[in-house]
N, CA, C and O of each residue as an XYZ file, in Angstrom:
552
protein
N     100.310    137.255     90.461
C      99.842    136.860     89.154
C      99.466    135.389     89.198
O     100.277    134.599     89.682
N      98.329    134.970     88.741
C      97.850    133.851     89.024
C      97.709    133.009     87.233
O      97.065    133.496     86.303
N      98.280    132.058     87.192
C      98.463    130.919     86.057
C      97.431    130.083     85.941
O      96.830    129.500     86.844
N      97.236    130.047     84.691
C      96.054    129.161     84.076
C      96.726    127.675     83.837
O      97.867    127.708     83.376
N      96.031    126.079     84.150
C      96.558    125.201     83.884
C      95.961    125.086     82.275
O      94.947    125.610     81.814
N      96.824    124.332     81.694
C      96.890    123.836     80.408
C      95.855    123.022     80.453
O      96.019    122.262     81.407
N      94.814    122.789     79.867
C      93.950    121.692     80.216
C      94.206    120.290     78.820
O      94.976    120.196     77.864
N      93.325    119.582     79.272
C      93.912    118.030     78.806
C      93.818    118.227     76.824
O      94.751    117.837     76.122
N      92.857    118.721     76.374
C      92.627    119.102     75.004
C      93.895    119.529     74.365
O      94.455    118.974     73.420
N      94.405    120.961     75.230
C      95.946    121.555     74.864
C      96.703    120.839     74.547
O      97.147    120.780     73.401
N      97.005    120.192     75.390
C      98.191    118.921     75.720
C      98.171    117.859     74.828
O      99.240    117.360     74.477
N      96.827    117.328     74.297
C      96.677    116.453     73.271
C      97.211    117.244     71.784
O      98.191    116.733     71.241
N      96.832    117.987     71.387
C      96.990    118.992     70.456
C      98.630    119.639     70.481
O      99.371    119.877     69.527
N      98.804    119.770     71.565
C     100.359    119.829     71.209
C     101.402    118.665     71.217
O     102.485    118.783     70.643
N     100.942    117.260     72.054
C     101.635    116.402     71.659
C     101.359    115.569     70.331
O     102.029    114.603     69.965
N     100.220    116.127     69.651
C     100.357    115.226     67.873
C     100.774    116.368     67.308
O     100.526    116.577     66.121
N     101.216    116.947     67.794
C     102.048    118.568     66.576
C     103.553    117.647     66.908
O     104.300    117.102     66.094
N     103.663    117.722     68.519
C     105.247    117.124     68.359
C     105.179    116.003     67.655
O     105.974    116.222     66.741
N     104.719    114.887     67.484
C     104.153    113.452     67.586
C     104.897    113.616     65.770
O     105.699    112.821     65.280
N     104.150    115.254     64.873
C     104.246    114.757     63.599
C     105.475    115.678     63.096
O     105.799    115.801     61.915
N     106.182    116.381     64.333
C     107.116    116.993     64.054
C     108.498    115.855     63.914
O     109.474    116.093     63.203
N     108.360    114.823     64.601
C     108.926    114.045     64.946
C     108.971    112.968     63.697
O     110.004    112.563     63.165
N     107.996    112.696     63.443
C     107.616    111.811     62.089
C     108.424    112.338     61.054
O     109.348    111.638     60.640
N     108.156    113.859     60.395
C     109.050    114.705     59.493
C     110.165    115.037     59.851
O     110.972    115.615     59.123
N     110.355    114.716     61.013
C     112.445    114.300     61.112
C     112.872    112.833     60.664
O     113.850    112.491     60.000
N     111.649    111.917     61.330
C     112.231    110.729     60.877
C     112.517    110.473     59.094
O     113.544    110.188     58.477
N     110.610    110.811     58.494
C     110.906    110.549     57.011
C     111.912    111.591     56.567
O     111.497    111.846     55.436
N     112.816    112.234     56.731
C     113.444    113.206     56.204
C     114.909    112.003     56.829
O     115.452    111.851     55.735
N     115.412    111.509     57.406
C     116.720    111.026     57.330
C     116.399    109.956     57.048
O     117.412    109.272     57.198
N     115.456    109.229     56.661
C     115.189    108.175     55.980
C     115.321    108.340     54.146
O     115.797    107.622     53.266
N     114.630    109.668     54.163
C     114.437    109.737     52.426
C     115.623    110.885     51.768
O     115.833    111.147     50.584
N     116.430    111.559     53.269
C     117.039    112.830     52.453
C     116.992    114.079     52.355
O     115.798    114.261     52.595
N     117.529    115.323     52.132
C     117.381    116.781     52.306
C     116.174    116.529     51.175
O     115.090    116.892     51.632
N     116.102    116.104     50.083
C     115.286    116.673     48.995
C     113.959    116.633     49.456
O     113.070    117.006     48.690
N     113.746    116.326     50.337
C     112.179    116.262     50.825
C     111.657    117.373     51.233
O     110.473    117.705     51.279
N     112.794    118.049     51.591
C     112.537    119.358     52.678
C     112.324    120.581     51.347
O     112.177    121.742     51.726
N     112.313    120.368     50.155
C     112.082    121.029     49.138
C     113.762    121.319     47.986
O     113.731    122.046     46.993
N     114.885    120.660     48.397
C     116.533    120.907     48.373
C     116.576    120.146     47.273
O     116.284    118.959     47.420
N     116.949    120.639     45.908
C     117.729    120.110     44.780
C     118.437    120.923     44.094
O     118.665    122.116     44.289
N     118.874    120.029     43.046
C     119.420    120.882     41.925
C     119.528    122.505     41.637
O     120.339    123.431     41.668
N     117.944    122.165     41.290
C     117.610    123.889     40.762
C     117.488    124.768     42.028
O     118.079    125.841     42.151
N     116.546    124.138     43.104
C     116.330    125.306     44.312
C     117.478    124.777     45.399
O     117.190    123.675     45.867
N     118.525    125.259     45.811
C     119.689    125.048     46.512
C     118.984    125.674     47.900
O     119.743    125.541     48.860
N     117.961    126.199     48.171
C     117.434    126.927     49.590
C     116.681    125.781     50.010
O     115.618    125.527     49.443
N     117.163    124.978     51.047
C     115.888    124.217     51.444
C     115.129    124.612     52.530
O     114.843    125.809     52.560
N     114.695    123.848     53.509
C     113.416    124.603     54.799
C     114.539    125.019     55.522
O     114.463    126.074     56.152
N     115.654    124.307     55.534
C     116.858    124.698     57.370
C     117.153    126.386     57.008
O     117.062    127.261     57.870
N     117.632    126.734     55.136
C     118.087    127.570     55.128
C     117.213    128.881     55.289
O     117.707    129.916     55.736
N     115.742    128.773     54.858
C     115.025    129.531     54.717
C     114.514    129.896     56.275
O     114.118    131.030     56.543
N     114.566    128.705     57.383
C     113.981    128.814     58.464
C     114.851    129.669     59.025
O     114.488    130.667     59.647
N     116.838    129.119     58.724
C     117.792    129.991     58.937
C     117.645    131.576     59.171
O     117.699    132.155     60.255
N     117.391    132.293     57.558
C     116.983    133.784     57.453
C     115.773    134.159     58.506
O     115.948    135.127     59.247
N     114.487    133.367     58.585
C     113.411    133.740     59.414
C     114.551    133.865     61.110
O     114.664    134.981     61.617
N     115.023    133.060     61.551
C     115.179    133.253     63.127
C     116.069    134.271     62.966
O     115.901    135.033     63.919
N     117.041    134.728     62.157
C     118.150    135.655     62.134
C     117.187    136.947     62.120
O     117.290    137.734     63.061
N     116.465    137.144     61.328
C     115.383    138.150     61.510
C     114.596    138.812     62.317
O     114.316    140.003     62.457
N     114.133    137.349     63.076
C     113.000    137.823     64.268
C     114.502    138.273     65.394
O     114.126    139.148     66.174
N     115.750    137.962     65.595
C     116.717    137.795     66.295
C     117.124    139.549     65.886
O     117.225    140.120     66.972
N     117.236    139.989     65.383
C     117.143    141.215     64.487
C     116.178    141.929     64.664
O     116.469    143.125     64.689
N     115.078    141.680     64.806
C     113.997    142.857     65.071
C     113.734    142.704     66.807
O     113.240    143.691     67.353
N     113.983    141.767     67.474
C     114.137    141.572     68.944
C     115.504    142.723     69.405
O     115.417    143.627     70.236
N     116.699    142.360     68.603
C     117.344    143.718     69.252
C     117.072    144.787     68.871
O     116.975    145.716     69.672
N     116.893    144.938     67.682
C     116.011    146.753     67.436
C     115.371    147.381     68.381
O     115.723    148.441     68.898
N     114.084    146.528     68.720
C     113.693    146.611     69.317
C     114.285    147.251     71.287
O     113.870    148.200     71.953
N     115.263    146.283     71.575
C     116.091    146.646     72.618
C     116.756    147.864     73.080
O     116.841    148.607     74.058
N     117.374    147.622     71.359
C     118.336    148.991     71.397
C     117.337    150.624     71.296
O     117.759    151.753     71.545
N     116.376    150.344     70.990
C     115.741    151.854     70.784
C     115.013    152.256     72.256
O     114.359    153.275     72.476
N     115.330    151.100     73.252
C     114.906    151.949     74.475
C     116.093    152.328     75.207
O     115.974    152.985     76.241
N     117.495    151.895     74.671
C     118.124    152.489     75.698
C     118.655    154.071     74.659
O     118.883    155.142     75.220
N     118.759    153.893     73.210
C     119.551    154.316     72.585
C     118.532    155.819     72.514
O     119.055    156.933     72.538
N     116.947    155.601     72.421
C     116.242    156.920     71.879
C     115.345    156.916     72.885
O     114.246    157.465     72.801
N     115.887    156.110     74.191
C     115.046    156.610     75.583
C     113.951    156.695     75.494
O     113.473    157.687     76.044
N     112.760    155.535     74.623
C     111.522    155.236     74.460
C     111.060    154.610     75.985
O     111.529    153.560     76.422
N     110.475    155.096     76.411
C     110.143    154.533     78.038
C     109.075    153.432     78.181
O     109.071    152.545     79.034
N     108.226    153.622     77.263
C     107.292    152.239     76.069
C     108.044    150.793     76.426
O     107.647    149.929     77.207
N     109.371    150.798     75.533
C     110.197    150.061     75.597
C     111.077    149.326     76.483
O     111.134    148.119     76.720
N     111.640    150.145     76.850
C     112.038    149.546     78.199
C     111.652    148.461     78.933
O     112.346    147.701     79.609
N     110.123    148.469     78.674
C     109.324    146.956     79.506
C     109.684    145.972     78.708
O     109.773    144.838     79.177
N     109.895    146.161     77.671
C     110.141    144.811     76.740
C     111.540    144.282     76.517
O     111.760    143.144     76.102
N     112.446    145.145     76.807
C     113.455    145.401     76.111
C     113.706    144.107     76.788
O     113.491    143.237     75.944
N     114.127    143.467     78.122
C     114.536    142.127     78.227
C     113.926    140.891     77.986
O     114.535    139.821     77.974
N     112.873    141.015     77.817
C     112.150    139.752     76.958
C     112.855    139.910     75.512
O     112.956    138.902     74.813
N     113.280    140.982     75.110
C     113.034    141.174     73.291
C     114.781    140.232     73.323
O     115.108    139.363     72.515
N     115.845    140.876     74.770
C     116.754    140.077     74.280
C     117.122    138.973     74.762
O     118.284    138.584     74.644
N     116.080    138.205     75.456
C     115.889    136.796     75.648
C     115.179    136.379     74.274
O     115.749    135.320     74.013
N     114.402    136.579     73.413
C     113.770    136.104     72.410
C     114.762    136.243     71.306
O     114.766    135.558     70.283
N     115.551    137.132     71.586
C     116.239    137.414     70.017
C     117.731    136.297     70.388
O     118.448    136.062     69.415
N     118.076    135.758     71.543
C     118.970    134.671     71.831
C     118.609    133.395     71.772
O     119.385    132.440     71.734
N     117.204    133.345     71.762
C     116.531    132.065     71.870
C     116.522    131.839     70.019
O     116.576    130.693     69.574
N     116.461    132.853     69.225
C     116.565    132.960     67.672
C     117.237    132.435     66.981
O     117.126    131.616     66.069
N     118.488    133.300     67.779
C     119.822    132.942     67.049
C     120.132    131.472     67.042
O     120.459    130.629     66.206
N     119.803    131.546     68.783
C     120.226    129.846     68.627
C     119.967    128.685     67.695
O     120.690    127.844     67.161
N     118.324    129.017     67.695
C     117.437    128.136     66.936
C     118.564    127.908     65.740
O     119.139    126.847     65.497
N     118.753    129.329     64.970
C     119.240    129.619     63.906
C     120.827    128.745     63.290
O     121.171    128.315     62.190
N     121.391    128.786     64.485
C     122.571    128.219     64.576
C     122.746    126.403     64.670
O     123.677    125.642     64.410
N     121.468    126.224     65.130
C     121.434    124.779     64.821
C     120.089    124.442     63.795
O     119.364    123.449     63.865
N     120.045    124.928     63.381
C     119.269    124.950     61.742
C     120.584    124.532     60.657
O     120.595    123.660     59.788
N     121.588    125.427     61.031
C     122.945    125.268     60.674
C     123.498    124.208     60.060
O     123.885    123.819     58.958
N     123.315    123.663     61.970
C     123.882    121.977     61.528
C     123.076    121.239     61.634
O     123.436    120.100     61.933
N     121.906    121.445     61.487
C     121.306    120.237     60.719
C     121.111    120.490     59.285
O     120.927    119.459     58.637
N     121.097    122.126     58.286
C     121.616    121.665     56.738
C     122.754    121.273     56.343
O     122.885    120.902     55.176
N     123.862    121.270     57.261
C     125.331    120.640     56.647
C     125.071    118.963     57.282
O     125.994    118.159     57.411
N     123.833    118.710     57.576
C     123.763    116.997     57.758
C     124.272    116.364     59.240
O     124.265    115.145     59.411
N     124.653    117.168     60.150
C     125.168    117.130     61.344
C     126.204    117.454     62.278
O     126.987    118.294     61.833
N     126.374    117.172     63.076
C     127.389    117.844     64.160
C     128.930    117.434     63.342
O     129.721    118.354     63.135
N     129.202    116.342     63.007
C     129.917    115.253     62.612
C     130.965    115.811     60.892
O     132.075    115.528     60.441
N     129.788    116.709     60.435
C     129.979    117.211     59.261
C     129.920    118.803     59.167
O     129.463    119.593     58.340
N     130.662    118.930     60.522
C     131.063    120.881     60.880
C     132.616    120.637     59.860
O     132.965    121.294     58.880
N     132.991    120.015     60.209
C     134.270    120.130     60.069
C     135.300    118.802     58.919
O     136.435    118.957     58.470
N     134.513    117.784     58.769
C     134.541    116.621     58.209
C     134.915    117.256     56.178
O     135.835    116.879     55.453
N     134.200    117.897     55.972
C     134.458    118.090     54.673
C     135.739    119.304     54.354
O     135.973    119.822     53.261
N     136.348    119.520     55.461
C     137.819    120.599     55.139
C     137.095    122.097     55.207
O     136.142    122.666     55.738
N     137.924    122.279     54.532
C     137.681    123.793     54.180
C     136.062    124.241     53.390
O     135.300    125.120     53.791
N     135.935    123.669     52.626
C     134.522    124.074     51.577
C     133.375    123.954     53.040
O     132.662    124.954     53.130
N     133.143    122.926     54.100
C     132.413    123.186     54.488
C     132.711    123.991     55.858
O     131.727    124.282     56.537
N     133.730    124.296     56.223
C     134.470    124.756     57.719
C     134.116    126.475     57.081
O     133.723    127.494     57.649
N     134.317    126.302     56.287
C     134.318    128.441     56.125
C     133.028    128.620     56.586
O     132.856    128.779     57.795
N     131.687    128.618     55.490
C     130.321    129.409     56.476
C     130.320    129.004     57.877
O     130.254    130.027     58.558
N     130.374    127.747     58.750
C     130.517    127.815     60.111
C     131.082    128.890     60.942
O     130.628    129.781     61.660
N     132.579    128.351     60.469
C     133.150    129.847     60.355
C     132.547    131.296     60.887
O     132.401    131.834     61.984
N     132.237    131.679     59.309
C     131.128    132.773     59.465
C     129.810    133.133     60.190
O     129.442    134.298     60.338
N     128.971    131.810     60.731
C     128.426    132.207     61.404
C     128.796    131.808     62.817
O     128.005    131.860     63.759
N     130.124    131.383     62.902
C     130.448    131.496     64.510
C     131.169    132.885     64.755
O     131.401    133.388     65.855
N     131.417    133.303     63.748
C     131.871    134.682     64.092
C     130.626    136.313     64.047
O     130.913    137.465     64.370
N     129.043    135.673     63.434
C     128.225    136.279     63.928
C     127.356    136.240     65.013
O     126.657    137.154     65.453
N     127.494    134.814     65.497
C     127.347    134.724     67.253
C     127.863    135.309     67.858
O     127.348    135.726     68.895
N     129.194    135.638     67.484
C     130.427    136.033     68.597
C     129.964    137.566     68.722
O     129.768    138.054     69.835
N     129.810    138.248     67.638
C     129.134    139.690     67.726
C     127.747    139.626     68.205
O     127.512    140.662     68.827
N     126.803    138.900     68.179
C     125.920    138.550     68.860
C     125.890    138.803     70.510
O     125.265    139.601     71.209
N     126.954    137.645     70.837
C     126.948    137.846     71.909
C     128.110    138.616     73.019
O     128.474    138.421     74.178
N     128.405    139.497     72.021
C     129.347    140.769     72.784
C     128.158    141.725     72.536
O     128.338    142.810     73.090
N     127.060    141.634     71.896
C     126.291    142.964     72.082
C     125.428    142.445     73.222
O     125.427    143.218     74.180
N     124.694    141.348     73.382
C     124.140    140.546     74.632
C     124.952    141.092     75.794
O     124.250    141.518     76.710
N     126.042    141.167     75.944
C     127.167    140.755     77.053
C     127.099    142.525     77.349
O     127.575    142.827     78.444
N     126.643    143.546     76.626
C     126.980    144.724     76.996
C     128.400    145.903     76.455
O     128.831    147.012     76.773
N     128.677    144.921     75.574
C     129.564    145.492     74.986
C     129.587    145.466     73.521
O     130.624    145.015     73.037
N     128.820    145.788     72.838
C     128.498    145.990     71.438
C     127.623    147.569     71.326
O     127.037    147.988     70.328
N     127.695    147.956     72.084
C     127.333    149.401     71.492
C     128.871    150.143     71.049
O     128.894    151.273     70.561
C-alpha cells in the first residue's frame, strides 16, 4: 500500500485550524467558561455537549463491534478493530472534556464531595468500558 505525502497547502490549513484552536483555549481562560456558551440559564456548555457527542460516537463504534462477533456479520468483522480503537480514542477524548469542564486536573477532587461524585461516575464508566475492551464485558 503506497501513501500519499501531505502536501505544503494541507499543512498550512491545518496548522491555522490548530493556530485558532489554540487562540480559543487561550481567550477562554483568559475570559472564562461563559464564553464557551455556560451560564445561568444554559448550565450545558461546549465540554458538556462535546462530552455526549464522543460518548456516542464511542457507542456506535462498539455496536458496531459487537454485531460482528455477536450476529456473525462477516461485513463487519473488517471493521470491527478500527471501530474499537475509535470508540477508545472517544471515550478518552470524552473523559478529558471532563476535566477541563470541572476547570482542571487540580479541581477533580479539590471541591469534596459535590465535585468528586460525577468523576466518580464516570470513572466507573471507563472501568466498564474498559472490561468490555479487555474482553470481558460480554
Amino acid at each position: 500500500m503506497e501513501t500519499k505525502r501531505i502536501s505544503r497547502p494541507v499543512m498550512v490549513v491545518l496548522a491555522v485550524i490548530a493556530a485558532a484552536g489554540a487562540a480559543a483555549w487561550i481567550y477562554q481562560t483568559m475570559f472564562g467558561l461563559g464564553v464557551t456558551g455556560m451560564n445561568n440559564g444554559t448550565s450545558w456548555g461546549l465540554y458538556i455537549a462535546a462530552f455526549m457527542f464522543f460518548v456516542g460516537l464511542s457507542a456506535g463504534g462498539l455496536i458496531v463491534a459487537s454485531s460482528a462477533s455477536i450476529f456473525h456479520v462477516t461485513e463487519f468483522k473488517k471493521v470491527a478493530l478500527p471501530a474499537v480503537c475509535v470508540s477508545t480514542v472517544c471515550i478518552c477524548c470524552a473523559g478529558l472534556l471532563v476535566i477541563l469542564d470541572l476547570g482542571g486536573v487540580a479541581r477533580i477532587s479539590a471541591g469534596g464531595v459535590a465535585q468528586t461524585v460525577p468523576v466518580i461516575v464516570y470513572a466507573s464508566n471507563d472501568g466498564t468500558f474498559a472490561r468490555y475492551v479487555g474482553g470481558r464485558g460480554y
